[in-house]
gemmi code that builds the backbone of each chain (N, CA, C; Angstrom):
import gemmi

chains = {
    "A": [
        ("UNK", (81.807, -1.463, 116.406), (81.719, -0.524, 117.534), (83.099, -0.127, 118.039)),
        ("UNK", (84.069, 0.107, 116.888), (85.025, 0.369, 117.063), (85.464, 2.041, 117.486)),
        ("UNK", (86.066, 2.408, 118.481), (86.026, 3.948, 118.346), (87.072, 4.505, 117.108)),
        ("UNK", (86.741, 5.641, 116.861), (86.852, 6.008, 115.844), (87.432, 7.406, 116.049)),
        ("UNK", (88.988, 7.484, 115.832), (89.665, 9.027, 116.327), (89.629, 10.077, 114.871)),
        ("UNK", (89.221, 11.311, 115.224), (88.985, 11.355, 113.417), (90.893, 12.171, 113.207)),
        ("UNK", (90.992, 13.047, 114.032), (92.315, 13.473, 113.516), (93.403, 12.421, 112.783)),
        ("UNK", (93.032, 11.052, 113.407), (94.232, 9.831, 112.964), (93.518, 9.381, 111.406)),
        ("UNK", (92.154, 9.513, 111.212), (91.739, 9.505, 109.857), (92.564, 10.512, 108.909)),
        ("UNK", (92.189, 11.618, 109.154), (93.000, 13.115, 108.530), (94.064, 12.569, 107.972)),
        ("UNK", (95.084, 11.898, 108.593), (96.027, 11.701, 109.022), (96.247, 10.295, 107.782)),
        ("UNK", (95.700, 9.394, 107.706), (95.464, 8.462, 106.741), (95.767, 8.924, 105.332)),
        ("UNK", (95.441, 10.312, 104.991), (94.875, 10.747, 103.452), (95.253, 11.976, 103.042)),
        ("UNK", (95.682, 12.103, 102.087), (96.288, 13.503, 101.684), (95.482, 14.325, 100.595)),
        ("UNK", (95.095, 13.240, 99.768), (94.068, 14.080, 98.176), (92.974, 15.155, 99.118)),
        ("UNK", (93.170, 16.102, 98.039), (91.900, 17.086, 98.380), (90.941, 16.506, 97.116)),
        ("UNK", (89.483, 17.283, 98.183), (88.536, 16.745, 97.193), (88.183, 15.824, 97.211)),
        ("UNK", (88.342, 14.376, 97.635), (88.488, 13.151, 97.916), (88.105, 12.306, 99.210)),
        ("UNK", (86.497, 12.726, 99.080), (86.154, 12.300, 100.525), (86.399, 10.544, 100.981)),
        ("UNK", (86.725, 10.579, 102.201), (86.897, 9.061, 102.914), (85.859, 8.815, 103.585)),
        ("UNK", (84.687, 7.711, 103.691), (84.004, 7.388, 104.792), (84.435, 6.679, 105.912)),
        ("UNK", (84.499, 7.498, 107.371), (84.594, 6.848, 108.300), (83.121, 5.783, 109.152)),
        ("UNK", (82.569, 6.196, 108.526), (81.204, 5.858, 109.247), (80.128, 5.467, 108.501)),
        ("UNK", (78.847, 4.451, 108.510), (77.699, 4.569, 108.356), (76.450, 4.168, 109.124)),
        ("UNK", (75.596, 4.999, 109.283), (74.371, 4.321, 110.040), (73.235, 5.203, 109.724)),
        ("UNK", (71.930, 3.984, 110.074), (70.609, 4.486, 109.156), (70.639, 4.994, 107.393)),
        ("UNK", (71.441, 4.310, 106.748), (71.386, 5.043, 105.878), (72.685, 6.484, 105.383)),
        ("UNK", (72.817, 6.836, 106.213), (73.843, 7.534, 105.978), (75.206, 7.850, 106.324)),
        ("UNK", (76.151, 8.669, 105.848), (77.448, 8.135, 105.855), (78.201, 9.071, 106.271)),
        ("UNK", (79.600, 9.298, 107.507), (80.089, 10.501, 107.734), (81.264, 10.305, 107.209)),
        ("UNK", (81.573, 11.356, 106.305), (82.366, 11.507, 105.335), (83.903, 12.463, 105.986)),
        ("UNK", (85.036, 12.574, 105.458), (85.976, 13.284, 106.024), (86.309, 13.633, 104.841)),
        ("UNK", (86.520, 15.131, 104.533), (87.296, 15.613, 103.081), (88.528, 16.820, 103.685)),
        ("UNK", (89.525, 17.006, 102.694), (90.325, 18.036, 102.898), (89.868, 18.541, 101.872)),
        ("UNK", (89.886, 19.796, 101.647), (89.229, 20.793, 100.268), (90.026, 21.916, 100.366)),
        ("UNK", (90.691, 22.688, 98.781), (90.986, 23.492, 98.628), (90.975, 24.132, 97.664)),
        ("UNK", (90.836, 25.546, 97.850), (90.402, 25.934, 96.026), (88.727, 26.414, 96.197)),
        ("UNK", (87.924, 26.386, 94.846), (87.077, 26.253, 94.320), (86.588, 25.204, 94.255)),
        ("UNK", (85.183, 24.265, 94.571), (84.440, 23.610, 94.407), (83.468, 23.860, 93.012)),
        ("UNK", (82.502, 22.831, 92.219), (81.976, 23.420, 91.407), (80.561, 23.464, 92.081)),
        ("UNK", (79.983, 24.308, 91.454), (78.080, 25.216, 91.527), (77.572, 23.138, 91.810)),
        ("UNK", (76.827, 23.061, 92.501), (75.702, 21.593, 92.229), (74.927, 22.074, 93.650)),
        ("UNK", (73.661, 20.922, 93.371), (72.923, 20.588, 94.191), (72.476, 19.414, 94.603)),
        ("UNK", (72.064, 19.145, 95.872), (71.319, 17.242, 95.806), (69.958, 17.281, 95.803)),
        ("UNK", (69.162, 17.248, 94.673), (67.546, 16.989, 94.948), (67.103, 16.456, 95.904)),
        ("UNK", (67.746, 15.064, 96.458), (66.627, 14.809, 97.655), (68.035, 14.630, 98.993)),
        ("UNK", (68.880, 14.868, 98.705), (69.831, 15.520, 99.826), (70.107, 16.330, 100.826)),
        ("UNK", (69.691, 16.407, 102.192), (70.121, 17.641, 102.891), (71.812, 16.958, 102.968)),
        ("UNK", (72.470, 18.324, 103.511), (74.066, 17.745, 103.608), (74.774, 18.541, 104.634)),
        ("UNK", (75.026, 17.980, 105.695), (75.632, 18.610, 107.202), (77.295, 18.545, 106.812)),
        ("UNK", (77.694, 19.424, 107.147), (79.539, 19.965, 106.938), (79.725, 20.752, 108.115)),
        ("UNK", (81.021, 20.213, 108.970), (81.502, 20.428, 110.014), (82.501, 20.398, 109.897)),
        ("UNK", (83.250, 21.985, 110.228), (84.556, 21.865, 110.058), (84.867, 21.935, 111.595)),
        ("UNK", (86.538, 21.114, 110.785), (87.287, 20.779, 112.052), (88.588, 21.525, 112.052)),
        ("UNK", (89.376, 22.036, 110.840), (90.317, 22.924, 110.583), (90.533, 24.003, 109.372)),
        ("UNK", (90.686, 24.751, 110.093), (90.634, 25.765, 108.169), (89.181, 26.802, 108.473)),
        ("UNK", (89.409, 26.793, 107.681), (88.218, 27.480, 107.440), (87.158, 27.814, 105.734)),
        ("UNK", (85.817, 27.559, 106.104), (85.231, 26.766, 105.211), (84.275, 27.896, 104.383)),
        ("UNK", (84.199, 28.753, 103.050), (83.077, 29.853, 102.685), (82.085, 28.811, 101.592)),
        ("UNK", (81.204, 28.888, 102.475), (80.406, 28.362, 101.334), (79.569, 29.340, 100.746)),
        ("UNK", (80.251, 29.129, 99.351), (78.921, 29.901, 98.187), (77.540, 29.700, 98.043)),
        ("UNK", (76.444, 30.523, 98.452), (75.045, 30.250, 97.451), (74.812, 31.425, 96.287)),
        ("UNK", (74.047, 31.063, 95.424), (74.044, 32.439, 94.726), (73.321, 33.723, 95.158)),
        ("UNK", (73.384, 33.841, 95.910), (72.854, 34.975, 96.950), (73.823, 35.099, 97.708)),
        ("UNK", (74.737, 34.991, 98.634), (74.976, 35.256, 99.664), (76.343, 34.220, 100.144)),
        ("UNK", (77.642, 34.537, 100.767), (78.474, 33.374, 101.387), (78.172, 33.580, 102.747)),
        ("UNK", (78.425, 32.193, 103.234), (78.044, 32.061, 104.659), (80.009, 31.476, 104.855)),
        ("UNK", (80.802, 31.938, 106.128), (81.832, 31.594, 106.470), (81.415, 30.475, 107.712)),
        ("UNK", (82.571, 29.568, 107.134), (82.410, 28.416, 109.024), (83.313, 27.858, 109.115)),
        ("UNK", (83.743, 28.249, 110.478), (85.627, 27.654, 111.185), (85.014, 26.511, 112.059)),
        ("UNK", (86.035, 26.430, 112.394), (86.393, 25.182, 113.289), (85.622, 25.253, 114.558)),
        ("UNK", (84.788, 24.202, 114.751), (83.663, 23.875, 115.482), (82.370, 24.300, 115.191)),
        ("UNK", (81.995, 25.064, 113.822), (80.827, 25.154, 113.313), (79.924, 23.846, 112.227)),
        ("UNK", (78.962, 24.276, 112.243), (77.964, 23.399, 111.963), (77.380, 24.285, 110.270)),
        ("UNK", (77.070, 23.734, 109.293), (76.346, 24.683, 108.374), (75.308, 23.571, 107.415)),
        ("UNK", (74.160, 23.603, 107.524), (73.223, 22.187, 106.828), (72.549, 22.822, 105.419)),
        ("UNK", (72.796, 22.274, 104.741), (72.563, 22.463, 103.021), (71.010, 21.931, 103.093)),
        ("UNK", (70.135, 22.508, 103.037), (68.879, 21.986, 102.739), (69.010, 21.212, 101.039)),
        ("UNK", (68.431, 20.109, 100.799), (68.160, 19.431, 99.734), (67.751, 20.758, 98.354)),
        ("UNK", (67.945, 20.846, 97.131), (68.061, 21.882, 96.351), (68.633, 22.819, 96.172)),
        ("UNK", (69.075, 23.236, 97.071), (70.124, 24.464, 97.489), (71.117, 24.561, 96.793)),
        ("UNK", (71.416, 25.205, 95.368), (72.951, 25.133, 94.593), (73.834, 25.941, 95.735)),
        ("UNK", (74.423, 25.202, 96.230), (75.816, 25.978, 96.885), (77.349, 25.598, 96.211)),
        ("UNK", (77.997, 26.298, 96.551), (79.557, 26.082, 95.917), (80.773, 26.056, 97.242)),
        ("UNK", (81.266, 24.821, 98.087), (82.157, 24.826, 99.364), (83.732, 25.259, 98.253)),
        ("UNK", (84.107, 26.333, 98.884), (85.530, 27.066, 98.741), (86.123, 27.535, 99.922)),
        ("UNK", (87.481, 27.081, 99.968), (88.839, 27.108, 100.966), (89.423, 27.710, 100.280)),
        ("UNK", (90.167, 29.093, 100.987), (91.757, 29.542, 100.677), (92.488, 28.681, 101.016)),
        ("UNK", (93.234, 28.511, 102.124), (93.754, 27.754, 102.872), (93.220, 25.839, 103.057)),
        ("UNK", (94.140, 25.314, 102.891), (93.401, 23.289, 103.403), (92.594, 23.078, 104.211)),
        ("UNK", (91.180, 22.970, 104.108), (90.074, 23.039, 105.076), (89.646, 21.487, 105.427)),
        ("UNK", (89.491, 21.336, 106.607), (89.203, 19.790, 106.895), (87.790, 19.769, 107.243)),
        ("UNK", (87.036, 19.212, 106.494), (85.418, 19.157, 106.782), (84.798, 17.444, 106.891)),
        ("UNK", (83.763, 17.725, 107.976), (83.588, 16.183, 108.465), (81.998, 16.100, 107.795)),
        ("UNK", (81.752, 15.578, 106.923), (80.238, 15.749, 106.375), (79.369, 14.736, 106.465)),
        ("UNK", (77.882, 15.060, 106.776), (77.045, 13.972, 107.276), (75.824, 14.096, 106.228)),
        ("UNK", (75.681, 12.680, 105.142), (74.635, 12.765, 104.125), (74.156, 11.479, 103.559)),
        ("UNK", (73.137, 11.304, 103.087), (72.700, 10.273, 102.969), (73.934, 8.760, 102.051)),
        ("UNK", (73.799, 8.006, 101.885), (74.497, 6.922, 101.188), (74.336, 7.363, 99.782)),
        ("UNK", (73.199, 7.788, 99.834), (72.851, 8.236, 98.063), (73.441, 9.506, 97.356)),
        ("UNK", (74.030, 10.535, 98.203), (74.624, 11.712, 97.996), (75.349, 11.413, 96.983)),
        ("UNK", (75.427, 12.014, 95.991), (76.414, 12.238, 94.756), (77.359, 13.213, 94.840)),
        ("UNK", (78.632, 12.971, 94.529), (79.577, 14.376, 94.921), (78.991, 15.405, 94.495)),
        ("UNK", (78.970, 15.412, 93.582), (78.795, 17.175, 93.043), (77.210, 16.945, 92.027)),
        ("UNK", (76.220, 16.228, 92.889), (74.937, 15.806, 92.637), (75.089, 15.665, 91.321)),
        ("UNK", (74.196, 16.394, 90.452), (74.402, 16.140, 89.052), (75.195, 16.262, 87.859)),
        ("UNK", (75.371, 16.980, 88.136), (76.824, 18.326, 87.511), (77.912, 16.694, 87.799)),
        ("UNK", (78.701, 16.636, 86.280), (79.735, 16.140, 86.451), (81.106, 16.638, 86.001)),
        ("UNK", (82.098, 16.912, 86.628), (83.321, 17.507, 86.100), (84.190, 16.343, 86.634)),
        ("UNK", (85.394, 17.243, 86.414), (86.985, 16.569, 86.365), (87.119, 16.144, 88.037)),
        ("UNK", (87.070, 17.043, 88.463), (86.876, 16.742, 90.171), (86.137, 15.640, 90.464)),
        ("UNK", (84.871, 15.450, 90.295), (83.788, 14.543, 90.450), (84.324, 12.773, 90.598)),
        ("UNK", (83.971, 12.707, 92.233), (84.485, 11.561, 92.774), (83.064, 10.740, 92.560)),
        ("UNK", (83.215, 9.273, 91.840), (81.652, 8.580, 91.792), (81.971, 7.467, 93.121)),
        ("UNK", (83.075, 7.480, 93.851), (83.296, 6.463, 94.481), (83.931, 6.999, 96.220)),
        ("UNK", (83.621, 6.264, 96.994), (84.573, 6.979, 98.237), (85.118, 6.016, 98.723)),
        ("UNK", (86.225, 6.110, 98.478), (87.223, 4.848, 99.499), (86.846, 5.341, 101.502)),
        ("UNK", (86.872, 3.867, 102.048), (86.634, 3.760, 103.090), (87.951, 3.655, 104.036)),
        ("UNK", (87.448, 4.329, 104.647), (89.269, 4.596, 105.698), (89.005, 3.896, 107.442)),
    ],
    "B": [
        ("UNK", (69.548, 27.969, 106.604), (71.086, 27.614, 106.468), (72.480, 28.771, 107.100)),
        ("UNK", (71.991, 28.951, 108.564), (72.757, 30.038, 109.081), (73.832, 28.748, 110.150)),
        ("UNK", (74.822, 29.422, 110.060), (76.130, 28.799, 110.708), (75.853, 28.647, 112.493)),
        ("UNK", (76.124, 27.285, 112.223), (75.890, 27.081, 114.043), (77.297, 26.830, 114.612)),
        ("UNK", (77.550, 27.289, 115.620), (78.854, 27.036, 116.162), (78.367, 26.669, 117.586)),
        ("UNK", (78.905, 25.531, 117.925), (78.800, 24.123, 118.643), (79.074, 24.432, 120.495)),
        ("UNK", (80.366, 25.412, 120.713), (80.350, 25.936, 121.917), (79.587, 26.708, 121.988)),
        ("UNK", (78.768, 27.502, 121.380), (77.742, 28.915, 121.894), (76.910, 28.179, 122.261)),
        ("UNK", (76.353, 26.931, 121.392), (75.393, 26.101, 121.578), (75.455, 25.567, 123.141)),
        ("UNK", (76.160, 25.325, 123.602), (76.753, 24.307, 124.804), (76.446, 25.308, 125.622)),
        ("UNK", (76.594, 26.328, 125.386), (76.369, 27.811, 126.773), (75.649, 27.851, 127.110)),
        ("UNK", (74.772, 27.593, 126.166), (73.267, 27.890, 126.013), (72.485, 27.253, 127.345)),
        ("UNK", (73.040, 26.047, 127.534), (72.292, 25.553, 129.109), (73.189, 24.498, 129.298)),
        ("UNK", (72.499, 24.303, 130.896), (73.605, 23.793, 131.540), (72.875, 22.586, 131.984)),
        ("UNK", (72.014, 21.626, 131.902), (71.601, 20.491, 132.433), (72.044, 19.561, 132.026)),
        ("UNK", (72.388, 18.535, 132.849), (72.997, 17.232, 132.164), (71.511, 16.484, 131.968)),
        ("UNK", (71.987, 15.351, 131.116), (71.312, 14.060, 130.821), (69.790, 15.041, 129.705)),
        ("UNK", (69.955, 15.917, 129.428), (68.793, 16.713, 129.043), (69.651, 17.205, 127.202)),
        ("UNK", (69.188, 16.312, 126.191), (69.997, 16.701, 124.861), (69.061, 18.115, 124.024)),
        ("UNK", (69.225, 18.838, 123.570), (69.208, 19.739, 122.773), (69.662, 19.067, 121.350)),
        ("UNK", (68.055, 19.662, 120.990), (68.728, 19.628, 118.863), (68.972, 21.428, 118.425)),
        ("UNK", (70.303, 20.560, 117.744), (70.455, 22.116, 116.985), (70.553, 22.244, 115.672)),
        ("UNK", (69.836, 20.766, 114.995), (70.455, 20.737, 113.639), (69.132, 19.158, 113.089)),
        ("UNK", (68.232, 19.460, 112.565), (67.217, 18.023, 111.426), (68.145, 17.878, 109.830)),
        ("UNK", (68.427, 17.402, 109.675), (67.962, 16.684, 108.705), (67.594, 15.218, 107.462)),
        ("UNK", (67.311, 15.309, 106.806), (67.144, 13.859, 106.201), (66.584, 12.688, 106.896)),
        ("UNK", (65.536, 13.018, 108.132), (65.041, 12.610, 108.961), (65.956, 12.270, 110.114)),
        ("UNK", (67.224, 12.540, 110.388), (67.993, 12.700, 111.364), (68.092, 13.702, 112.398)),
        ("UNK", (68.280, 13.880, 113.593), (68.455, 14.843, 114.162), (70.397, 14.869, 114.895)),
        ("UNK", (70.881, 16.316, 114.938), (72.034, 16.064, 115.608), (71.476, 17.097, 117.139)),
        ("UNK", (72.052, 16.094, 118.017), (71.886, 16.913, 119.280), (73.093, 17.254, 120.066)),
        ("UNK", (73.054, 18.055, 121.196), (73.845, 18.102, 121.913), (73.292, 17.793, 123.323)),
        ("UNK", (74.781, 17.342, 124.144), (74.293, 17.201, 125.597), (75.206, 16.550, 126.425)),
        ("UNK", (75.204, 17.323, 128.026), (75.798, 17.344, 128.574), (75.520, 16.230, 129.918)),
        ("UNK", (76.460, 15.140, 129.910), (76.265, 14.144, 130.707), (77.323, 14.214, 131.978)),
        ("UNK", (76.644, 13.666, 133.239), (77.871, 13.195, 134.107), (77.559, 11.818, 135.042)),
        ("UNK", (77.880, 11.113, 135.424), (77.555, 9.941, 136.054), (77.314, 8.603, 135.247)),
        ("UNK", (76.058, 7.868, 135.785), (75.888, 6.953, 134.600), (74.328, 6.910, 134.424)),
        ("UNK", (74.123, 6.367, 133.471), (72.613, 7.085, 132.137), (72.418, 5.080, 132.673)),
        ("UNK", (70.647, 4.753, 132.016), (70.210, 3.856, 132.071), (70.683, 2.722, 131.027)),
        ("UNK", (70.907, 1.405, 131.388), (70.949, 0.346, 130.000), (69.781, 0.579, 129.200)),
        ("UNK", (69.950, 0.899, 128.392), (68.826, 0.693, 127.186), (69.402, 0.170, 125.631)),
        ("UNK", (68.667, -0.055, 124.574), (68.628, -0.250, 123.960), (67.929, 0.404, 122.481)),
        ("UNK", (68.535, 1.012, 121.207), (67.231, 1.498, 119.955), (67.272, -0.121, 119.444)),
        ("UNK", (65.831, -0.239, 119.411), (65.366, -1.710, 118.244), (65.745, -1.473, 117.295)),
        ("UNK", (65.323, 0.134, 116.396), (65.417, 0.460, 114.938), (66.852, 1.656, 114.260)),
        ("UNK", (67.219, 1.884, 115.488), (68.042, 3.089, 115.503), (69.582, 2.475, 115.838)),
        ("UNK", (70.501, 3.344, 114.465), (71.777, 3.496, 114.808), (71.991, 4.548, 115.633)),
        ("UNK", (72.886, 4.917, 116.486), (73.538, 6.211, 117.210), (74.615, 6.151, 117.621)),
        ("UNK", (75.383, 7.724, 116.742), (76.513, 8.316, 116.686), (76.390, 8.930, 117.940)),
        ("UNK", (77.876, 9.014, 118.363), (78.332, 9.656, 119.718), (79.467, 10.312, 119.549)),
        ("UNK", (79.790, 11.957, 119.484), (80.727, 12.321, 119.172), (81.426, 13.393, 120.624)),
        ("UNK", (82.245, 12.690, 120.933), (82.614, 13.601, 122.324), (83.840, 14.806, 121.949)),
        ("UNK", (83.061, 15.789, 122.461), (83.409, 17.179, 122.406), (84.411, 17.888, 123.056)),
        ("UNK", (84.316, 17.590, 124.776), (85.066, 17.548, 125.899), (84.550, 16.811, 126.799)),
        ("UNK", (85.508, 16.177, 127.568), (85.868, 15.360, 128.735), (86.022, 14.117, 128.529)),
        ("UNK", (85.040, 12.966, 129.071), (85.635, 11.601, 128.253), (83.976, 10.391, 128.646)),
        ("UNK", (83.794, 10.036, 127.360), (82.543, 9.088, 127.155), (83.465, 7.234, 127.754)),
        ("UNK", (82.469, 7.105, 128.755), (82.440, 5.710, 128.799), (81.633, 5.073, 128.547)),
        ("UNK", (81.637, 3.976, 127.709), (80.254, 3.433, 127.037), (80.680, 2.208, 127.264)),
        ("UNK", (79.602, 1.752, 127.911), (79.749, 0.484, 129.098), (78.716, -0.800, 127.914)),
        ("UNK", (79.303, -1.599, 127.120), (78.298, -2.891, 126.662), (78.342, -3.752, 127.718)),
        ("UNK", (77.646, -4.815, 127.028), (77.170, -5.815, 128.251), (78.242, -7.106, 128.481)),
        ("UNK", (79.552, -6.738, 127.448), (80.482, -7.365, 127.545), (81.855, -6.840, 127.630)),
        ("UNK", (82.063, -5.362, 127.395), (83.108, -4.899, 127.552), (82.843, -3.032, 127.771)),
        ("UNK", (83.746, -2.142, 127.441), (83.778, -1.108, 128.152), (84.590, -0.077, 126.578)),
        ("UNK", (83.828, 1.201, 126.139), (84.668, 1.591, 125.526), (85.244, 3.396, 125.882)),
        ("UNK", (86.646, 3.527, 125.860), (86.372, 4.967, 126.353), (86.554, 5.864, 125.368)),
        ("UNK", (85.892, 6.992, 125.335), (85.574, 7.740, 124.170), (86.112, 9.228, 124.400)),
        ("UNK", (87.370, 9.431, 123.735), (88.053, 11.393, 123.941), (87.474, 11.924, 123.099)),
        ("UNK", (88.067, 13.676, 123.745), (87.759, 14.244, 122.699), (88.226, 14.393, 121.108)),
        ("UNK", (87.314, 14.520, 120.280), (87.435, 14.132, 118.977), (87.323, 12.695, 118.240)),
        ("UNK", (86.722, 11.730, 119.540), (86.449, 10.973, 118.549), (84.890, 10.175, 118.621)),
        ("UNK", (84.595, 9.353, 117.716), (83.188, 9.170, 117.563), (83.313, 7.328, 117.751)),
        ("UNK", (82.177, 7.257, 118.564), (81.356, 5.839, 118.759), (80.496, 5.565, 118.090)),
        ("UNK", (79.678, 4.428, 117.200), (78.388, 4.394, 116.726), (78.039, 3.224, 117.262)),
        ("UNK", (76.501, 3.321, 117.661), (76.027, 2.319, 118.563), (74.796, 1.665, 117.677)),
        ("UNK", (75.253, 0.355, 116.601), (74.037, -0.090, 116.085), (72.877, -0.331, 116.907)),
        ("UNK", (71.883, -0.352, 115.646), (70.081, -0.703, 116.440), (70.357, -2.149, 116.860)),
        ("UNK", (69.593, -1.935, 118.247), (69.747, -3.248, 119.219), (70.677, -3.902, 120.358)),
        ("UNK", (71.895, -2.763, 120.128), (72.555, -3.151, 120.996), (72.499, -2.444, 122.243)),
        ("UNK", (72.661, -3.309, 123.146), (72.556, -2.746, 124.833), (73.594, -1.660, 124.865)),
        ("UNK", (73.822, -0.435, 125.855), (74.844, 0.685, 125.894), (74.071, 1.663, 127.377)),
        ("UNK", (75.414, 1.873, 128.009), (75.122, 3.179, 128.921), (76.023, 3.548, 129.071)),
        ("UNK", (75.568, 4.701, 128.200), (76.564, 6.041, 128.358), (76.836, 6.634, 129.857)),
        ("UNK", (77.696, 6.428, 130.066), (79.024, 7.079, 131.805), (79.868, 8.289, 131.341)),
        ("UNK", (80.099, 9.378, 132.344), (80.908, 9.990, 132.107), (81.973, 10.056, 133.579)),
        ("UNK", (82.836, 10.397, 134.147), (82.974, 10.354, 135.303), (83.287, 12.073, 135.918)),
        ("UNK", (83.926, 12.725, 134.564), (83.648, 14.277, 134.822), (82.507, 14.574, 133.438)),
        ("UNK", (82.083, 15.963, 134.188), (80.995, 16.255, 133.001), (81.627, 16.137, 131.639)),
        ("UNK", (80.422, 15.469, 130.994), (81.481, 15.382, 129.685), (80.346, 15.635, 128.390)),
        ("UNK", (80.827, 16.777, 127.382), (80.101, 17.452, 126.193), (79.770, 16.152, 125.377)),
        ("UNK", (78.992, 15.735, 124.475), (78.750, 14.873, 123.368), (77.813, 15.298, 122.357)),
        ("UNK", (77.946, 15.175, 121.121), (77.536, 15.172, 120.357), (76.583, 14.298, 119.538)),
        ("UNK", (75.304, 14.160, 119.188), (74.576, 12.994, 119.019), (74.315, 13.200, 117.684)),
        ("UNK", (74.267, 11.790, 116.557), (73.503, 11.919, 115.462), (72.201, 10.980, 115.626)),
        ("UNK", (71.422, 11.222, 115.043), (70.244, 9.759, 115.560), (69.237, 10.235, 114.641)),
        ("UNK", (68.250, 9.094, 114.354), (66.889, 9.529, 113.743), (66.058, 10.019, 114.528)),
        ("UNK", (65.112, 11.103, 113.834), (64.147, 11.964, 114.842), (62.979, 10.981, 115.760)),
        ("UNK", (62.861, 9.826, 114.841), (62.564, 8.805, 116.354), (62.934, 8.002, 117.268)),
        ("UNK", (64.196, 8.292, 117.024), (65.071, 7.598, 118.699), (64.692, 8.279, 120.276)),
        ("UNK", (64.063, 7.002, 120.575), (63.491, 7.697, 122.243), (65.071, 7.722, 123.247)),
        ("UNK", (64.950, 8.376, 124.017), (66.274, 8.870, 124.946), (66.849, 7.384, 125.777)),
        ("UNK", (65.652, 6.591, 126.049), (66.134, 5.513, 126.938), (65.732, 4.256, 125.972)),
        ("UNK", (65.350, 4.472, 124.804), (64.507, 3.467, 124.070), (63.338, 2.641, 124.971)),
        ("UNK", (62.907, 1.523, 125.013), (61.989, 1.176, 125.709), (62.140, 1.115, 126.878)),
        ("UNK", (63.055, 1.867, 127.698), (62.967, 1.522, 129.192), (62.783, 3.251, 129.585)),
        ("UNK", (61.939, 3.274, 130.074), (61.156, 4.552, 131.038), (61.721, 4.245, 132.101)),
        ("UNK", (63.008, 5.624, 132.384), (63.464, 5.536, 134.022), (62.947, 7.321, 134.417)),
        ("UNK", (63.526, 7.641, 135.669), (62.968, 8.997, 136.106), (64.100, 10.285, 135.176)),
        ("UNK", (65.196, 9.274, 134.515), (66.083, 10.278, 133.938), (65.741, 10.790, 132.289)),
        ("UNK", (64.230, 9.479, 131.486), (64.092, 10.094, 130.644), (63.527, 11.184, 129.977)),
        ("UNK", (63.742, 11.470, 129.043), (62.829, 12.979, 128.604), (62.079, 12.447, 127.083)),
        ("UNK", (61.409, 13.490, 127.437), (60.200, 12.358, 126.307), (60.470, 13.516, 124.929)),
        ("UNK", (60.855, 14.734, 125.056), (61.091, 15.951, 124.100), (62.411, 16.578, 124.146)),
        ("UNK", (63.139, 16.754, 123.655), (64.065, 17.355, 123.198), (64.240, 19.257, 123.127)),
        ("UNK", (64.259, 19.905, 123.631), (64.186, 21.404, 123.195), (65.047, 21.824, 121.869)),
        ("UNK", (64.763, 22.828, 120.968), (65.270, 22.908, 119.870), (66.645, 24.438, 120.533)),
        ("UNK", (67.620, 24.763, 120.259), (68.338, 25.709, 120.983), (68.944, 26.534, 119.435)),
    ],
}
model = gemmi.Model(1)
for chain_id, residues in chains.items():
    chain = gemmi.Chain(chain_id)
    for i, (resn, *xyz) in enumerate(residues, 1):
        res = gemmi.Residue()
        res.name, res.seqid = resn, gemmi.SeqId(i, " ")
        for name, pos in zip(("N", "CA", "C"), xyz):
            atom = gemmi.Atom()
            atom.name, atom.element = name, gemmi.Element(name[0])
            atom.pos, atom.b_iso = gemmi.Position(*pos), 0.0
            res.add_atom(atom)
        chain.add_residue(res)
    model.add_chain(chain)
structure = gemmi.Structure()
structure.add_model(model)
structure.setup_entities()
């Protein structure tokens, strides 16, 4: 029940792509990533996945349509949903998803983190 | 999957001790809500809960010590432990919790609410 400052997390970690867990409860885990670039196409079958950015600014791809979200927005990935998260600029996103979430769900590439160091 | 941004949300009404969901999923709910004074001791039997303060400043009073909570950073309050949330100016927070966490857990005072409004 320790408080928990997230900017001093940020602050811990430099890799993009490379989410840190600050948190878990019930089951699930709040994640902190810096992202930049292109993400690859995936989905989580039984995953919804909450992303909150805190700096930057965040376009997430679906194949239909991008949705944009800055700093203090909210955007929730319903479970199935192929989306693709892409940053111009170093985007700091605080993400809330089950323990079971797979980075880039099934789809495995070069990026593809199987592990999250805890910060 | 349309972009929520967190201050419009907050505009939206003005009652304290009264949380708003603006966001389900994975059987979680995230709420918002605006507190000032001090909230009842209670306790979740089954429930973890995240506390993420937005603006002003969370005091979260245990039954052995005192924690204070700024903006930007997050508290989690495992299932079972005693907690009352204080603010001393109005203060924004952010909630994660499962969609069956009752507001006071088993203690019925005149400040709880038995429903949540969706905003």
């Amino acid at each position: 029940m320790k408080v928990i400052n997230i900017l001093e997390k940020y602050a811990a970690f430099e890799a993009q792509w490379s989410p840190r867990v600050i948190a878990e409860l019930n089951g699930q885990q709040v994640l902190l990533a810096k992202i930049q670039g292109e993400f690859v196409w995936h989905a989580h079958a039984e995953e919804d996945e909450l992303f909150h950015v805190v700096k930057g600014q965040l376009r997430m791809e679906f194949r239909d349509r991008i949705e944009v979200v800055n700093p203090g927005e909210i955007i929730v990935i319903p479970k199935g949903v192929e989306h693709r998260p892409c940053a111009d600029e170093e985007t700091w996103i605080l993400l809330f998803e089950p323990l079971s979430t797979k980075h880039t769900g099934e789809v495995v590439a070069e990026i593809t983190k199987s592990t999250y160091p805890r910060i």
